[in-house]
N, C-alpha and C positions, 0 to 999 in steps of 0.2 A: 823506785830508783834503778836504773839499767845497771849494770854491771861495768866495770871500766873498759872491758876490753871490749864493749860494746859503741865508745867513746871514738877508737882509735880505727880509722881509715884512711888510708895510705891511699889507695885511687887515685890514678888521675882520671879525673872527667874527658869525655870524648864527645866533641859537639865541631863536626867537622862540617864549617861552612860549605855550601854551593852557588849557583846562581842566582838556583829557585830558593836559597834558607829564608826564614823570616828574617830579617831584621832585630837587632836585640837591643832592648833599650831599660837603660837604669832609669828607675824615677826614686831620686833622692829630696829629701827634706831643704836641703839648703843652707847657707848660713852667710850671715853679717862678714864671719874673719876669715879674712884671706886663706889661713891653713887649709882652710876645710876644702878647697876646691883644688889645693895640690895632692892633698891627700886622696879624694875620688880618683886626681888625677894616676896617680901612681895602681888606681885597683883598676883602672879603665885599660894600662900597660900590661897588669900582669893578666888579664881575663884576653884579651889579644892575644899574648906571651903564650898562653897555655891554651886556647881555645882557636886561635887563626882567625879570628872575628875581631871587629873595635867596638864596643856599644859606644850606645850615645845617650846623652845621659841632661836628661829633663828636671828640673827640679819643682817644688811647690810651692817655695819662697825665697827673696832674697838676693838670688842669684839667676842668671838669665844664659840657655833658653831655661824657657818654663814646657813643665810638660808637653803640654798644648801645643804648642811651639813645633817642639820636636814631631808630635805625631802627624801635623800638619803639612810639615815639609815632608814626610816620608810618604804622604798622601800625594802632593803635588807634583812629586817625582815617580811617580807611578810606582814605589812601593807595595807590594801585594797584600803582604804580610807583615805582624812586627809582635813578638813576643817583649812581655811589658812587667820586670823583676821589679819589685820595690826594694830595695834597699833602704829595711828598715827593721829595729830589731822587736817591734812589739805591732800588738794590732791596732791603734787607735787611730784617730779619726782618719787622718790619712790613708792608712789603708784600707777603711772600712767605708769612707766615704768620698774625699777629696779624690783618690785616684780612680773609683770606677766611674766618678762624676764628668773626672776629663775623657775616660776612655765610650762612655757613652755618645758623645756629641757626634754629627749626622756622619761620616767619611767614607769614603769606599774603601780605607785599607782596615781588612780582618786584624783585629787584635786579639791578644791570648794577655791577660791578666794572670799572672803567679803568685803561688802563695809569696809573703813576705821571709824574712831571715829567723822568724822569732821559731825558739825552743829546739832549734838545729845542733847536733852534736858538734857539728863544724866549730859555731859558735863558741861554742863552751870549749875547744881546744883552743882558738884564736883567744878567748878569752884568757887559758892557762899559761897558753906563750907569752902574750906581755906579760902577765905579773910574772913568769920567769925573767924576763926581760928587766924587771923593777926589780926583782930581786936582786939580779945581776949588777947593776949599778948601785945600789945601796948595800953591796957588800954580804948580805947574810941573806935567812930565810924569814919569811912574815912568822909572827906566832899567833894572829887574825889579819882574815880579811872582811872586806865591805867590797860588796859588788854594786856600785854606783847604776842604775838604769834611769833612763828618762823619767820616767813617771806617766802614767795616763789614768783621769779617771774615771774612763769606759769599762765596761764590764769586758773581762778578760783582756784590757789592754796590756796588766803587768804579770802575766802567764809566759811570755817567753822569759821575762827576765826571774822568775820562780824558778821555770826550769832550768834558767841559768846556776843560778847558784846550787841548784840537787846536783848537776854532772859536773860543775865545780868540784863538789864535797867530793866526790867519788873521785876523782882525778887526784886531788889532795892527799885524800886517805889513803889512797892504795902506793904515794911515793913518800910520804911521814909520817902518817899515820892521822887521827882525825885532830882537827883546830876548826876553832870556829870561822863561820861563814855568812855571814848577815846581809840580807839585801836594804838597799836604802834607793832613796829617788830623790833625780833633781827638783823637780815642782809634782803638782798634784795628788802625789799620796807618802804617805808616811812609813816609814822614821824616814826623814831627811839625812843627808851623807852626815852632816856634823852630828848627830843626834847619836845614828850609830857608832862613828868614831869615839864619840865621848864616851857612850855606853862602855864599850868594852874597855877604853883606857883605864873604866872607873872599875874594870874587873880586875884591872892588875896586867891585864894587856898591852904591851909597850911598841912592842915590831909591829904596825898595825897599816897594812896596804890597800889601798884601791885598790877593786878593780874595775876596769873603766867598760862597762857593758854598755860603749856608746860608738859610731861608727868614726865620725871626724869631729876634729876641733871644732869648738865652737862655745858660747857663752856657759853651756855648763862643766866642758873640761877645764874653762878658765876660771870660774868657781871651784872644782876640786882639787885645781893646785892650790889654793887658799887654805884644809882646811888641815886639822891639825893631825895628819896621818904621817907615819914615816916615811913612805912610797906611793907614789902616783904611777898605776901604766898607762898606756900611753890608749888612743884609742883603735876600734879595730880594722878597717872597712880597706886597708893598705896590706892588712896579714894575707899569707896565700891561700889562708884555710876562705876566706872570704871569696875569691876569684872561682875556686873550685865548686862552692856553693851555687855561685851566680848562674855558673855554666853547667850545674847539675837542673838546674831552673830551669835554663833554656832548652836544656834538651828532651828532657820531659815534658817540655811545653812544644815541641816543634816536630811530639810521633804524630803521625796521620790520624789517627783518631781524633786528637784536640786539636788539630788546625780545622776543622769545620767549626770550632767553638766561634762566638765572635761577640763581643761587649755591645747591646743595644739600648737605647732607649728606653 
């Protein structure tokens, strides 16, 4: 487990567009409710805001463009280049498969594929900010949390959301000292969010908070306002620690060295 002050980076990321820069492009998961594409919308603002760049932002379901979409116009406009973040906090199939599958298909623009968001310090402060935030509005301090993550059941899909909750503890302990921290998932692996909420209520546990290890609204933040927890935060993909991350992505993906990389067949 890292140390806390190992947590805390103040940096702003430096990823100063040109004429020659790649192109930057989110590929996000998608969703059914409305929120979820105000809320990209506001991280698409603040990565602009602090970077001087606008990504564009492709998704894999639901909502349109779809990847593809996007990488095809940046092709037909004679785009050269396009650095390609997932925005997404774990490894599973999407990122292990769905998005190199799209970035494979025949086109003349050079793509650079990046790592995803999973097991990032970043994260796990974005993470600490909203449940201050939930704390904030329910008035007092959690005395447990539940760190809500998606769920995958790929091998090492649920590894950034592990790490999630170890730089949690660390963040915790070092401003209250230690409380428990329990990881749960929405679907495909176990303990589920209510499972863990119960648990620990059944320990005599009362103040007991999400925390929402997920990017934007969507059918499983509408499931954790449902279940019996005293605070819900909110999700993360709109915090600044996220924008920074994005654009720490991009620019490591856009030294000379890895622009000769290129996703093929």
């Amino acid at each position: 487990m890292a140390p806390a002050a190992a947590l805390v980076d103040v940096s702003r990321p430096t990823a100063t567009p040109d004429d020659h820069s790649p192109a930057l492009v989110l590929a996000v998961h998608g969703s059914a409710v409305a929120e979820a594409g105000a809320t990209i919308g506001r991280l698409v603002e603040a990565v602009e805001a602090l970077g001087g760049m606008r990504p564009l932002v492709g998704h894999m379901d639901h909502q349109e463009p779809s990847l593809a979409e996007v990488l095809d116009e940046l092709d037909r406009a004679g785009q050269r280049r396009a650095v390609v973040v997932p925005l997404l906090l774990g490894d599973g199939f999407h990122r292990t498969v769905d998005i190199p599958g799209v970035l494979s298909a025949p086109r003349a623009l050079e793509t650079v594929l990046t790592d995803g968001l999973s097991g990032e310090s970043d994260v796990a402060l974005a993470l600490y900010g909203r449940l201050r935030e939930a704390e904030s509005r329910a008035g007092a301090r959690a005395d447990a949390v539940v760190v809500a993550a998606a769920g995958s059941s790929r091998e090492g899909g649920n590894d950034g959301a592990r790490t999630a909750v170890s730089q949690l503890c660390v963040l915790l302990d070092a401003e209250r000292g230690p409380i428990p921290v329990l990881p749960a998932y929405c679907s495909s692996s176990e303990p589920t969010v209510p499972d863990a909420v119960a648990r620990l209520r059944a320990a005599g546990y009362r103040r007991i908070a999400v925390a929402t290890h997920l990017l934007a609204p969507g059918r499983f933040t509408h499931a954790l306002a449902r279940t019996d927890a005293w605070t819900v935060a909110e999700p993360l993909a709109d915090h600044p620690r996220i924008a920074r991350l994005v654009l720490r992505r991009y620019a490591a993906a856009s030294r000379p060295a890895v622009r000769r990389l290129k996703v093929s067949a």
